[in-house]
N, C-alpha and C positions, 0 to 999 in steps of 0.2 A: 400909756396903755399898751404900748408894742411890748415895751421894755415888761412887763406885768406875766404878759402872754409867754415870750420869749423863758421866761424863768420857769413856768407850770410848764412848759409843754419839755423844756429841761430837766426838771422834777420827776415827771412821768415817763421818761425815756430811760431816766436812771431807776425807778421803780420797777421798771420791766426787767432789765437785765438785773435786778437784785433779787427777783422772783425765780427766773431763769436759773439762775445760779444756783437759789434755795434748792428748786428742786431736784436739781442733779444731785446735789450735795443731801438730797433725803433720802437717795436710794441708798439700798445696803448691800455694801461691797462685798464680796465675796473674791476667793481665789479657784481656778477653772484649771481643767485637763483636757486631753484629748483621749478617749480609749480606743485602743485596738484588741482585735481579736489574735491570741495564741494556739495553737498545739502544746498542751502539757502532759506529761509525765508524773504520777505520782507512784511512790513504792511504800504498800504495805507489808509491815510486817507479822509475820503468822509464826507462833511459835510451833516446834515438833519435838518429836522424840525419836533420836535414832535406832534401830533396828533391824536385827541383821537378815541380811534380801533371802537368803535361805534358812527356811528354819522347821526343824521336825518333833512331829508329835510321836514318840513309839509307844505302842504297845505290843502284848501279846496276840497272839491269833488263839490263844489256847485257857481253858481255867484249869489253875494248879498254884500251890506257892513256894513263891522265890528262894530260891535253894542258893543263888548267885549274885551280885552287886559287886560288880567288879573296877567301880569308877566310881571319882567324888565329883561335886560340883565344882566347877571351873578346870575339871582335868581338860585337858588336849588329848584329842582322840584320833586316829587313822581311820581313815573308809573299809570300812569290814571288822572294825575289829570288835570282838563281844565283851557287850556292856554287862548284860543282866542274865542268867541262866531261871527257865522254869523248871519244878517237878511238879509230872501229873502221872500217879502211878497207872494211868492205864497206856500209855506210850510204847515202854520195852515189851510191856506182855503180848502188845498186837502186832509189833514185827515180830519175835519171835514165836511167835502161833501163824501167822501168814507165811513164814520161812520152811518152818515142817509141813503147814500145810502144802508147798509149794511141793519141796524132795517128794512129800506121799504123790503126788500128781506128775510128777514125772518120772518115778520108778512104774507107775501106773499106765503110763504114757506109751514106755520104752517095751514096755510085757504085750501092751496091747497090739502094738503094733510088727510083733514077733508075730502075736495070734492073724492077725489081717496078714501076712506073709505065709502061715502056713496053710489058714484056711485055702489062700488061694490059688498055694501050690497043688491042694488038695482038691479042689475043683476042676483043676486037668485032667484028673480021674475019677472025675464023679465021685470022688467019695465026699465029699461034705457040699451040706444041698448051697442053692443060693440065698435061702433065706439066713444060714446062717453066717453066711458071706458077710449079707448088707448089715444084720443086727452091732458083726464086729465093727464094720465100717464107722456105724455110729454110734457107737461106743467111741472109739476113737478121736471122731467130731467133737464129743461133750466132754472130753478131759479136756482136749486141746482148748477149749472156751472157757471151761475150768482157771487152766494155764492162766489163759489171759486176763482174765476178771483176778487172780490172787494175785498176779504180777501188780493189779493195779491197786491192791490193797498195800500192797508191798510197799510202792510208790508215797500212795498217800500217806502210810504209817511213818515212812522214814522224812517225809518234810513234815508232817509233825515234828518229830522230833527236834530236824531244825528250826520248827518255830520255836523249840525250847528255847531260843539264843535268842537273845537282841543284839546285832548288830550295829557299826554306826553305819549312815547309807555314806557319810562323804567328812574328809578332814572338819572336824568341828570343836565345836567346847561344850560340855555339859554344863548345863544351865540348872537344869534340875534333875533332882531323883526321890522320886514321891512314893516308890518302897522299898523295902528291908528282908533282910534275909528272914522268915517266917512266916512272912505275911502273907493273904489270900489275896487273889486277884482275877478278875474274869475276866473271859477275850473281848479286846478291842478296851479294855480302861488304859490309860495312859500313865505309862510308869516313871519313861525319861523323857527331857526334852534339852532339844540339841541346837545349836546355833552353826553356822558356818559364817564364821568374821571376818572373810577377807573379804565380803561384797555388804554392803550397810543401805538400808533406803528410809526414807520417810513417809509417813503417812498424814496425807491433809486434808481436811474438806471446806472448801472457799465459796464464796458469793457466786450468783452469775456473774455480774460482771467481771471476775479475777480471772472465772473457768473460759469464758470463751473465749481469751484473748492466749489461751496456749493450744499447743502442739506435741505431737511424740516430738522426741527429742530435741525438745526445745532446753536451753541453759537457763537456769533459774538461780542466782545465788545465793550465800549464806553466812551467817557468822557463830564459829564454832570457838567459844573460848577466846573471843577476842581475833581470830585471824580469821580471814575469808574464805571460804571454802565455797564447791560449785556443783552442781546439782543437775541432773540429766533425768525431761521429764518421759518414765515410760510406761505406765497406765492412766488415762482418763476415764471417769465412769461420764455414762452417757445419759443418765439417768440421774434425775436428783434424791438424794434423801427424802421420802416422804415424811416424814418430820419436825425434820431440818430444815427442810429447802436447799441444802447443801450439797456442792458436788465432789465425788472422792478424789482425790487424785497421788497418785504413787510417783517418787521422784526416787533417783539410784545416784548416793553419792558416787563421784568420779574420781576422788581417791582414796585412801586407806588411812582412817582415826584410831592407832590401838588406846586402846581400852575405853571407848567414847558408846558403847553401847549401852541404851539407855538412858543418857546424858542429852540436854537439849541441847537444839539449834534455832537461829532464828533464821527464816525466809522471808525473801523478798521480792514480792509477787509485786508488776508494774499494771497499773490501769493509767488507758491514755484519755487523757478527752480532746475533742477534739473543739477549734471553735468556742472558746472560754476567753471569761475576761479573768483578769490578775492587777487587783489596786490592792492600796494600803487600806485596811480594816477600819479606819476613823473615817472615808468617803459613803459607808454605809447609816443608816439612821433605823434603829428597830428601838421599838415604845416598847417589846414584849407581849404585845397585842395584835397589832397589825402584821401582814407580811414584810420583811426589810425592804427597802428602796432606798434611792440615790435621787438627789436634783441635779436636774441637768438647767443647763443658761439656753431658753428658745427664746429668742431675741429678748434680750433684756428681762423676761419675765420667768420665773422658779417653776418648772415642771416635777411631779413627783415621776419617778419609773420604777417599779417592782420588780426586784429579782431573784433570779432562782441558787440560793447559795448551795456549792458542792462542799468545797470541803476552806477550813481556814489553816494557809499557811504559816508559820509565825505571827505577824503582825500583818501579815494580806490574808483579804480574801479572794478565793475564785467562786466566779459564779458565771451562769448563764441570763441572757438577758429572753424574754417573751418578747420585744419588737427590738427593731434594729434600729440603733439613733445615731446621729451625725453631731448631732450638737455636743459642745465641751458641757463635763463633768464639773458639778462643785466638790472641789476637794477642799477646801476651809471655810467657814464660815456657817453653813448650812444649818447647823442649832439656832441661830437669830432670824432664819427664814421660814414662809409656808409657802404652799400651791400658792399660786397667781400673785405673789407679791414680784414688787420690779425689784430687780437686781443689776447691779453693773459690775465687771469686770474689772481687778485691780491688775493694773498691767505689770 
């Protein structure tokens, strides 16, 4: 009877630890990490188009037609020197009519003031009364303002005339020329336009995010044709694109591209985050439907955690997490898991 006992209660002993074991052996193993938090750097690229830092619109001040075209496009030009000639025949006729007018006003001028000298020699002896003193006096007064007012037609007449010219304002290249010897033109239409090439900038309009993280003369890089080139930022707009939602911003290449006007560059604006995570892009699980999440191992049992994905690097992703966890990451296995099933750790 002992002997009977002895074997069942051997049986059941070994029954137990065969149970024991099963169950270990029923969890499902998975492979674990550890995550930390980073500071990263990421650089977007924004393409531009280069553009020279000074550039002029000319017109005339005057309506008349083009009598002059004295430049092609793409000539190189000196500062002052004349592009485009106007005629407008009423120009020569009004200096010289204000010029004769002028000689008759001071032959007029010279006689009068003969007269104001004798009269008032002549009033030493009573012989010429005082009224006709003061009459000469002012007579006198009203040439002389005469003088001045045709002086100032004079003036005005002859910078007409040099608005007849267009000048360059500074060393440039003509870009364009949008009339011809014949043609009519009214003041302020735009005839030529002018580039100065030795200073080039670009024009961009970027996210918030890209905008607040610069400065005046902050360095921004670039790639121009395959080599890198470097960029100095010196306007911000402060104000976004109603639009757009977009902010401007002016950058001044810091060296000299001949013949790149016009031609793209790429920039390369840095957003930081701060406090991000960085794993390989297979530790995430998105159905398409749900928001993405990760399992994490909280003692032995599969938690889901939801995250907030920024952007995917290669084959990583970064993202931010909504709570902060301590516990290791499933990095393999997680497609043969759900919430609350046990998991164990393959060391």
């Amino acid at each position: 009877m002992k002997k009977i006992l002895f074997i069942f209660a051997f049986l059941s002993a070994c029954s137990e630890q065969s149970n024991t074991s099963q169950d270990f052996n029923a969890l499902t193993q998975v492979e674990t990490t550890v995550m930390t938090t980073n500071d990263l750097i990421r650089y977007h690229e924004v393409p531009a188009v280069l553009i020279a830092t000074n550039r002029a619109n000319l017109a005339f001040q005057l309506t008349g037609t083009i009598d002059k075209v004295l430049v092609k496009i793409g000539e190189q030009v000196e500062a002052d020197q004349v592009l485009m000639g106007l005629y407008n025949p009423n120009l020569n006729p009004t200096v010289l009519t204000n010029l004769a007018n002028m000689d008759s006003i001071k032959a007029q001028i010279a006689q009068t003031k003969r007269d104001v000298a004798d009269i008032k020699e002549l009033r030493k002896n009573n012989s010429a009364s005082k009224t006709a003193y003061e009459l000469k006096r002012t007579e006198l007064k009203n040439l002389l303002a005469q003088k001045k007012s045709t002086q100032a037609q004079i003036d005005l007449a002859k910078a007409n005339q040099q608005e007849s010219f267009i000048h360059a304002p500074y060393d440039s290249t003509i870009v364009s020329v949008n009339k011809q010897v014949g043609e009519f033109v009214v003041a302020g239409q735009v005839v030529i336009e002018v580039n100065q090439t030795d200073k080039q900038e670009v024009e961009v309009e970027l996210t918030k995010n890209l905008w607040k993280g610069l400065e005046i003369n902050d360095s921004v890089n670039g790639i121009y044709e395959e080599q890198n080139v470097e960029f100095e930022v010196v306007e911000i707009s402060k104000v976004a694109n109603k639009q757009s939602h977009l902010y401007k911003v002016i950058l001044q290449l810091k060296s000299n591209l001949d013949t790149s006007l016009g031609q793209q560059v790429i920039l390369k604006f840095a957003e930081k985050y701060d406090n991000v995570y960085k794993m390989p892009l297979e530790i995430v699980v998105d159905d398409g439907i749900n928001e993405p999440y990760i399992f994490i191992n909280e003692n032995n049992i599969a938690q889901k955690i939801t995250i907030e994905p920024i952007y995917i690097d290669g084959n990583s992703i970064v993202f931010k997490l909504l709570q902060k966890i301590t516990d290791p990451v499933v990095s393999k296995g997680q497609s043969k898991i759900s919430v609350g099933m046990k998991i164990s750790t393959v060391q």
